[in-house]
Phi, psi and omega in degrees: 000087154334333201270297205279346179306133177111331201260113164282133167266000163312299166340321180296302204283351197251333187254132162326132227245124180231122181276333169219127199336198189353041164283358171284348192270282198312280199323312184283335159294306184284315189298341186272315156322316161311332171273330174276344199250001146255039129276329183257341172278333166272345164262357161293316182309324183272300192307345164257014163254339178282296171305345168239009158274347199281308167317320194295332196275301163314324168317314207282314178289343173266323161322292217272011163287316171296310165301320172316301171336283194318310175296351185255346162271012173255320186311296175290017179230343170274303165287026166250314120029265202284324160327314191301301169304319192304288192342297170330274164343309180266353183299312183301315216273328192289248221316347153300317179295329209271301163024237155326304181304326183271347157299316174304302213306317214287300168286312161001275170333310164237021162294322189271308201287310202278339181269347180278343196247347173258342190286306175319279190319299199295000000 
């Protein structure tokens, strides 16, 4: 074999045995990449525990906005109420007065027609 002359297989043996120039390059190249890609699945991972708590945490604050509302809307329906009533009340007390006033006039009237007629006679 013409072809193999000259070639020690001691040589295979004595140097360190590599299947491709720069596999320690490669290895460290990947492991940085792997590393870079569960660094970015953990902040995409937080950003979306953040973002979906943030609805449960606005949910919670439109509740209890909602609750004030509602207590500050019984408030104004109770003084509304009571405006309602008032009105009433004094609506009945005008028209007791409006009454009165035309029952004065009516005797008024005929206290001045009987003193103008007794004024007459003498």
């Amino acid at each position: 074999m013409a072809f193999f002359n000259g070639f020690s297989t001691r040589r295979l043996t004595a140097t360190a045995f590599e299947l491709a120039p720069g596999q320690r390059l490669r290895k460290l190249a990947l492991l940085g990449l792997v590393f870079a890609v569960v660094v970015a699945l953990a902040g995409l991972a937080l950003r979306y525990v953040v973002d979906s708590a943030a609805p449960a945490a606005r949910l919670a604050e439109l509740e209890h906005d909602n609750g004030q509302l509602r207590i500050e809307l019984d408030q104004y329906r109770v003084q509304l109420e009571m405006e309602r009533a008032t009105r009433g009340e004094l609506e009945r007390q005008v028209g007791e007065l409006n009454e009165q006033v035309s029952r004065l006039n009516h005797e008024l009237g005929f206290y001045t027609s009987h003193s103008d007629g007794a004024r007459r006679a003498r």
